[in-house]
KOLPAKE-612876 format. One record per residue (C-alpha): residue in three letters; residue number from 1; y negated, z, x negated. Coordinates in pm, whole numbers, plus 50000, padded with zeros to 5 digits. Layout:
ALA NUM Y Z X $
...
This chain:
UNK 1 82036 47597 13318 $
UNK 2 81999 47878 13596 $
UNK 3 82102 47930 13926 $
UNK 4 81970 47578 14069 $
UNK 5 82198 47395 13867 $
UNK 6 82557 47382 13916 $
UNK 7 82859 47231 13574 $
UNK 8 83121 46973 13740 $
UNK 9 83224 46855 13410 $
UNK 10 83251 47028 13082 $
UNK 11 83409 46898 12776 $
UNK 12 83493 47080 12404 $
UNK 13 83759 46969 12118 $
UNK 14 83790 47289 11964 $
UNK 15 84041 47559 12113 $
UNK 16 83842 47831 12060 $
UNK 17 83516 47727 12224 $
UNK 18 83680 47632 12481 $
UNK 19 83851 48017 12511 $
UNK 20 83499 48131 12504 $
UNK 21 83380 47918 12772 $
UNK 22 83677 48041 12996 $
UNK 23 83627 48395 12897 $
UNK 24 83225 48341 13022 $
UNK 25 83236 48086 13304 $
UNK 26 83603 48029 13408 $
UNK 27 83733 47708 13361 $
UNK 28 83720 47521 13737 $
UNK 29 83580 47263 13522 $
UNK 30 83668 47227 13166 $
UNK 31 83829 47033 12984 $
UNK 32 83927 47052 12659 $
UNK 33 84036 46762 12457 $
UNK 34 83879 46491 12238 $
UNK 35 83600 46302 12426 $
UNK 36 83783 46003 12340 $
UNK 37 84040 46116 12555 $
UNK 38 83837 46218 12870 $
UNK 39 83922 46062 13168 $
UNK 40 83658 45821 13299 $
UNK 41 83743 45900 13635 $
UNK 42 83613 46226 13615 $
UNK 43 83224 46116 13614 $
UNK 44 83291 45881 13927 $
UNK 45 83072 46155 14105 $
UNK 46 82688 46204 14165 $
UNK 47 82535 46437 13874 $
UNK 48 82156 46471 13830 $
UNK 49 82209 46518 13445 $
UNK 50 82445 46442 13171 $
UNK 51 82430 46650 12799 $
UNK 52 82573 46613 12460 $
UNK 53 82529 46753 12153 $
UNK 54 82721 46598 11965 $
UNK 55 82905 46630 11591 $
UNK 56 82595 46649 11379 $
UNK 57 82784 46699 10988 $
UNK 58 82761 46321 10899 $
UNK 59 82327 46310 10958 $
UNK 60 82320 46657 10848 $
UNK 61 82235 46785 10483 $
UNK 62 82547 46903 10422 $
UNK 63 82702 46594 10569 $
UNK 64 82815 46282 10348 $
UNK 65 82521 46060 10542 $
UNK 66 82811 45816 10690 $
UNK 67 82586 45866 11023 $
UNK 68 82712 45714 11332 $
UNK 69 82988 45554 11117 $
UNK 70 83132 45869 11013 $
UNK 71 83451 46026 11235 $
UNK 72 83248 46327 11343 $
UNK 73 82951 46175 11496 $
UNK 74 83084 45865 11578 $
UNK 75 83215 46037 11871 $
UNK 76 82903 45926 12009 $
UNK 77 83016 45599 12079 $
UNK 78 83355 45728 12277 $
UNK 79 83060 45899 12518 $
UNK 80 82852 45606 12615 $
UNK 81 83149 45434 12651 $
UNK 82 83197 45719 12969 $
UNK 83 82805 45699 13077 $
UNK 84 82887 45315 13049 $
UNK 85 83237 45312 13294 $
UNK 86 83006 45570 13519 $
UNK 87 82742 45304 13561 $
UNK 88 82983 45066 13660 $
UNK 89 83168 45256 13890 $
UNK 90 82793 45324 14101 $
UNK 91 82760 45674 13957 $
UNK 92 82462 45644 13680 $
UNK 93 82340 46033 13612 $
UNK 94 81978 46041 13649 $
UNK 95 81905 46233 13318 $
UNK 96 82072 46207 13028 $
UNK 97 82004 46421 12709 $
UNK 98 82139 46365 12352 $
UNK 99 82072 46672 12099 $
UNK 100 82164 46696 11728 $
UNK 101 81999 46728 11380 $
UNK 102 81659 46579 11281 $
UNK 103 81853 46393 11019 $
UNK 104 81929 46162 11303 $
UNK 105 81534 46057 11289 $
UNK 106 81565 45985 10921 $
UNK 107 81867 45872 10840 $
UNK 108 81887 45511 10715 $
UNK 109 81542 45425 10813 $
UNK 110 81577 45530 11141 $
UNK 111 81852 45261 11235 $
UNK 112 82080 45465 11384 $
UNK 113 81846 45661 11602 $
UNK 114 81777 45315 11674 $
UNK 115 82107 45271 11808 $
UNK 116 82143 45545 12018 $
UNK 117 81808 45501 12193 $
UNK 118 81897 45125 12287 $
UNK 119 82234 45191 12384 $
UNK 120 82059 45407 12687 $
UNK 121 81838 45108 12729 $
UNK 122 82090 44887 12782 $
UNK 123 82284 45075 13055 $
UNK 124 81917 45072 13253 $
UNK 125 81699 45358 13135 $
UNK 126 81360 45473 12977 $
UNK 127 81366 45663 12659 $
UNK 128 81172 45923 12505 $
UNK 129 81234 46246 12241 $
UNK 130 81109 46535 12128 $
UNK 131 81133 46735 11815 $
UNK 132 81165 47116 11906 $
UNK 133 81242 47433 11633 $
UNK 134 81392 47741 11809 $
UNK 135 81165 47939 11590 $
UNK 136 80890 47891 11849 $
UNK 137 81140 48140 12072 $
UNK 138 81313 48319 11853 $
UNK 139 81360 48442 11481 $
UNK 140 81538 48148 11350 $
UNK 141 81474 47806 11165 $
UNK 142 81616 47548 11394 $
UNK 143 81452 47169 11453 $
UNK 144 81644 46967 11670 $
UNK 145 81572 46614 11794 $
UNK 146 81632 46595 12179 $
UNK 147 81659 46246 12333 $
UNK 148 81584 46235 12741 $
UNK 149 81645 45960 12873 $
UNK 150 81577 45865 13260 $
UNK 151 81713 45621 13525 $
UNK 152 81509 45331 13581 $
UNK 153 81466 45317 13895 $
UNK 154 81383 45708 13869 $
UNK 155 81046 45800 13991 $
UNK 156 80883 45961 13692 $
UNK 157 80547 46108 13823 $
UNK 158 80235 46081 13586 $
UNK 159 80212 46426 13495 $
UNK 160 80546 46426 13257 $
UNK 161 80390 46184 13099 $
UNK 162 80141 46191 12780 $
UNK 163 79855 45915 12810 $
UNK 164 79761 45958 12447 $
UNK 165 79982 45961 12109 $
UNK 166 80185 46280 12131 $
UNK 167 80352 46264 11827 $
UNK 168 80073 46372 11570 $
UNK 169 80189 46681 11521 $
UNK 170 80563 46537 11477 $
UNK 171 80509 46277 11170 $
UNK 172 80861 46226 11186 $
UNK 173 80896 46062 11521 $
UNK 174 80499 45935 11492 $
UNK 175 80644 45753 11185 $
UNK 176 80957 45639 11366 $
UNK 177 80772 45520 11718 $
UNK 178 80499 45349 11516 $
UNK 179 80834 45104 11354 $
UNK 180 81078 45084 11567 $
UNK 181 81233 44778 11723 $
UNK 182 81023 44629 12012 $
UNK 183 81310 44710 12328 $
UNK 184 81238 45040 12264 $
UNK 185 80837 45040 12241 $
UNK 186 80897 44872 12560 $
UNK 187 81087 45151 12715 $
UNK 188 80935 45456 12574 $
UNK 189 80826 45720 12715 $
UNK 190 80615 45999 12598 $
UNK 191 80757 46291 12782 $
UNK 192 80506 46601 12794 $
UNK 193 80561 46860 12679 $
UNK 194 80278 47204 12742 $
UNK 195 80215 47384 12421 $
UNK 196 80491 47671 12337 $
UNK 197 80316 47995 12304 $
UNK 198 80474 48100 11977 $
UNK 199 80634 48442 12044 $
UNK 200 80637 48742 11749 $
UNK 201 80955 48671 11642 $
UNK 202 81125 48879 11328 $
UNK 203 81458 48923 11185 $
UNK 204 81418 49282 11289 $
UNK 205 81473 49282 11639 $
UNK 206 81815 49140 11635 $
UNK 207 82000 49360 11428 $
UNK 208 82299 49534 11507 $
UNK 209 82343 49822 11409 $
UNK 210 82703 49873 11522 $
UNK 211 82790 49542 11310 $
UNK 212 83141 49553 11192 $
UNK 213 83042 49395 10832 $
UNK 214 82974 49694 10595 $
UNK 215 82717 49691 10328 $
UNK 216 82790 49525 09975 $
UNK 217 82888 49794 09726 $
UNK 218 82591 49842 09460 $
UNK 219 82765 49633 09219 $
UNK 220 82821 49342 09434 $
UNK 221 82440 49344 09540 $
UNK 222 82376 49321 09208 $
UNK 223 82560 49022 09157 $
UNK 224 82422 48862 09435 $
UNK 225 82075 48904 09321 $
UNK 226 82192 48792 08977 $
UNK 227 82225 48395 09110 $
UNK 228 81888 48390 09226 $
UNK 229 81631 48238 09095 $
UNK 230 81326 48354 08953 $
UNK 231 81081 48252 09261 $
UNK 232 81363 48392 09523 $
UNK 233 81431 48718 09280 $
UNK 234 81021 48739 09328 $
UNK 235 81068 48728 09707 $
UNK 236 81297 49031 09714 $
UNK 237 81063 49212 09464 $
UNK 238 80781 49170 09680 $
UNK 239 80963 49282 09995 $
UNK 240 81066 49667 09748 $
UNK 241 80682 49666 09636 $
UNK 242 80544 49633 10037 $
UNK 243 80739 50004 10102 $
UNK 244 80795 49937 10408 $
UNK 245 81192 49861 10583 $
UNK 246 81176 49442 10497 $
UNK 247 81476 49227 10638 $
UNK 248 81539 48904 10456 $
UNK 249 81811 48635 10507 $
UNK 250 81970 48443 10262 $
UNK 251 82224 48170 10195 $
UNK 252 82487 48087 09851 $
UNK 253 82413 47721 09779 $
UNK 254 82547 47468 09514 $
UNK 255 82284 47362 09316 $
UNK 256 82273 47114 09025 $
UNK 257 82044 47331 08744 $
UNK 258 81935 47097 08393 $
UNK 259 82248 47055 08251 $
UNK 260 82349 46850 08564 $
UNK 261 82644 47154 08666 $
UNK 262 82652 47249 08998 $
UNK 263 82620 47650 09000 $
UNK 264 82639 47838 09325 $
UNK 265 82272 47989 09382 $
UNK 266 82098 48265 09632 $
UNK 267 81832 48172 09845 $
UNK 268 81609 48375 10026 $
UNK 269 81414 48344 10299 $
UNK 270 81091 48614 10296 $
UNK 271 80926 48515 10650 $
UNK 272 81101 48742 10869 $
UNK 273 81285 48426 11013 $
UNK 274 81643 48345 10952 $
UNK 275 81773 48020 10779 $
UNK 276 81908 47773 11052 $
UNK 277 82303 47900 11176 $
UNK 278 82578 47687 11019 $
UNK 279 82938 47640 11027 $
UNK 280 83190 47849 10807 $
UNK 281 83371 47530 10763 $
UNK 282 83330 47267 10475 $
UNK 283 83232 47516 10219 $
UNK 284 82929 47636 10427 $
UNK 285 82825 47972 10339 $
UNK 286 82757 48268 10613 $
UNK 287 82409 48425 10597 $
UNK 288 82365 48733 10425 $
UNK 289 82109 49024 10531 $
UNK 290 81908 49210 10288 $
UNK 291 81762 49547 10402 $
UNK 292 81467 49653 10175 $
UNK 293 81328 49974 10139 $
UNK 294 81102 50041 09844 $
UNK 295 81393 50008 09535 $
UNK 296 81699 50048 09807 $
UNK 297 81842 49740 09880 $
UNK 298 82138 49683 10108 $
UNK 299 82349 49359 10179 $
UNK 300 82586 49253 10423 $
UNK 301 82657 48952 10633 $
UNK 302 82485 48862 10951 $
UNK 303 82726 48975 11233 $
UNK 304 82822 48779 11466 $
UNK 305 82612 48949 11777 $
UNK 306 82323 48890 11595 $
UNK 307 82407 48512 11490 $
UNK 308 82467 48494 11926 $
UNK 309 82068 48728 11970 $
UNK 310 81959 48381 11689 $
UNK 311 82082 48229 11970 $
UNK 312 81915 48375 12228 $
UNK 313 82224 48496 12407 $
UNK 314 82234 48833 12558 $
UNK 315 82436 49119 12463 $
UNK 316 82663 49034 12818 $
UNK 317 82766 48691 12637 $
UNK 318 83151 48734 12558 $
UNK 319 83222 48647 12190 $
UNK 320 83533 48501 12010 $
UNK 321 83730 48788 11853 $
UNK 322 83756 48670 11510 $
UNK 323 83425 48640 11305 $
UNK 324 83447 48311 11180 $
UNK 325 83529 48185 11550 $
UNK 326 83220 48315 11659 $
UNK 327 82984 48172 11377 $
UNK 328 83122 47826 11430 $
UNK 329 83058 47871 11784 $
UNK 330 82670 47985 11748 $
UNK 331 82636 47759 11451 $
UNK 332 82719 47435 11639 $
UNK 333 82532 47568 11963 $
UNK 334 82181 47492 12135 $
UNK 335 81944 47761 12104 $
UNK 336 81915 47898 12496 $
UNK 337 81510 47925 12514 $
UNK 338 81484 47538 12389 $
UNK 339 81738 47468 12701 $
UNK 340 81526 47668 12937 $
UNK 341 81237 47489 12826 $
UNK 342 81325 47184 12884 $
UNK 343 81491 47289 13221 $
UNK 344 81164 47453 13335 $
UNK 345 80928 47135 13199 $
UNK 346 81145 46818 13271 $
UNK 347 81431 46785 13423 $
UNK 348 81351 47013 13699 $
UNK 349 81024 46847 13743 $
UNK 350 81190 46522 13742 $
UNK 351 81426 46608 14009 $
UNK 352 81161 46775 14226 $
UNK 353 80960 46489 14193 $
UNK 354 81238 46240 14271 $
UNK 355 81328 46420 14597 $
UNK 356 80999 46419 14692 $
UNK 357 80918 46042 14625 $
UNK 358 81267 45954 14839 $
UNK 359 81160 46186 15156 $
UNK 360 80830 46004 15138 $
């Protein structure tokens, strides 16, 4: 968030994440625990903004669809039950942003995006989102809905807000706005947003070459290209054929093939962008690098430095020890360059504008 902004309250389940955020930013402010067991208390003080991302696995594709039913996300409700008590108490945040998985959109007709959009309305604010993919910033395949949401009585100047339909090229929440329920037509806003000037992102300028993963022996290379399918064998073809060094990502999937059996598949992506950054839990894979050069090709997993450059964390960013600690920490994180953005183009704006409109 930069210098201008200052954490009072931070809040993580899991032990190790919680490590990592002492290890980077001390922990004056953290507390680890379940949200469910936060302390009310602790918001009874003026912020300007309020986060969450929360648990995304149950509107996720690898997730059972449960949605805000389901034990993981549900935790949603446990944090508007804070925002609510802060209300109460006097101490309403002035922003409040809700990340997770575009799945949220989607899900069950859009219900339950429904239902986290009027449960903001009904504690007294506006509501708008916007669909953003980190691969406008960096090399990786990452669409997230963000939901901002703003104080009522909130001066929102004219300039942070689109006058015509801003959603064409997002048919997903065009689709959504043009049926949803009419409380939140009637308090929706159409943040703007300026146009991203897409960087030249490539897998190739984060790798690492002091990873600690070592190659794949030949044979197991061979067996990994063995489960791929014809059209993803022809991808890795391709990149020997070119001559040049090519970098491709891919991930092991179960997929059901004709005779309805599940059989665990490779899957490559040939667009110099890496697949979206999971979780090693649930029976998630890890992404795997392929180096190509002309008929040499080389395997190993993504290290964890580069999962945290996918990230757009620098090199100075203090990782977990243990690999699997630190790809469940960048696989469950916000991509840094989609945070700045919205710093820089919203909520900055919003609370330069709001100081303004109070002096005057």
């Amino acid at each position: 968030m930069g210098p201008d902004w200052r954490c009072v309250l931070a809040n993580d389940l899991d032990a190790k994440k919680c490590e990592t955020y002492r290890d980077n930013w001390g922990d004056q402010s953290l507390y680890c625990c379940d949200v469910r067991d936060l302390d009310a208390r602790l918001l009874n003080q003026p912020m300007d903004l309020y986060w969450a991302s929360s648990p995304c696995q149950d509107f996720s594709l690898a997730g059972r669809g449960l949605g805000l039913s389901g034990k993981q996300s549900g935790a949603f409700s446990a944090w508007i039950k804070l925002i609510s008590n802060a209300v109460a108490s006097g101490y309403a945040p002035r922003i409040v942003a809700f990340e997770n998985v575009t799945g949220l959109v989607s899900r069950a007709k859009g219900r339950d995006f429904s239902h986290v959009l009027e449960e903001f309305i009904k504690l007294g604010y506006s509501v708008g989102a916007h669909i953003i993919d980190a691969r406008s910033f960096l090399p990786q395949s990452r669409p997230r809905v963000f939901v901002i949401a703003v104080r009522n009585d909130f001066h929102v100047p004219q300039t942070l807000v689109r006058q015509v339909d801003m959603y064409s090229e997002q048919p997903l929440l065009q689709k959504y706005v043009a049926n949803a329920p009419a409380i939140v037509k009637q308090n929706w806003v159409s943040w703007f947003l300026p146009e991203i000037t897409k960087r030249s992102c490539d897998i190739s300028q984060i790798i690492d070459s002091r990873s600690p993963h070592k190659w794949l022996s030949p044979e197991n290379t061979k067996s990994l290209l063995s489960i791929m399918s014809p059209a993803n064998l022809k991808k890795v073809t391709d990149a020997s054929l070119s001559g040049k060094r090519r970098y491709l990502t891919l991930y092991k999937r179960g997929r059901p093939l004709q005779d309805g059996v599940i059989r665990q598949r490779a899957e490559v992506r040939n667009d110099g962008i890496a697949g979206c950054l999971r979780t090693p839990g649930g029976g998630s894979s890890r992404q795997t690098l392929l180096e190509i050069t002309g008929d040499k090709i080389k395997a190993r997993l993504l290290s964890p430095r580069e999962t945290a450059r996918l990230m757009g964390l620098s090199d100075a960013y203090k990782l977990p020890e243990k690999p699997n600690d630190a790809y469940r920490l960048t696989g469950d994180g916000v991509a840094v360059p989609v945070v700045r953005y919205l710093r820089q183009n919203i909520f900055e704006p919003l609370a330069m504008a709001e100081e303004l409109h109070d002096a005057a």
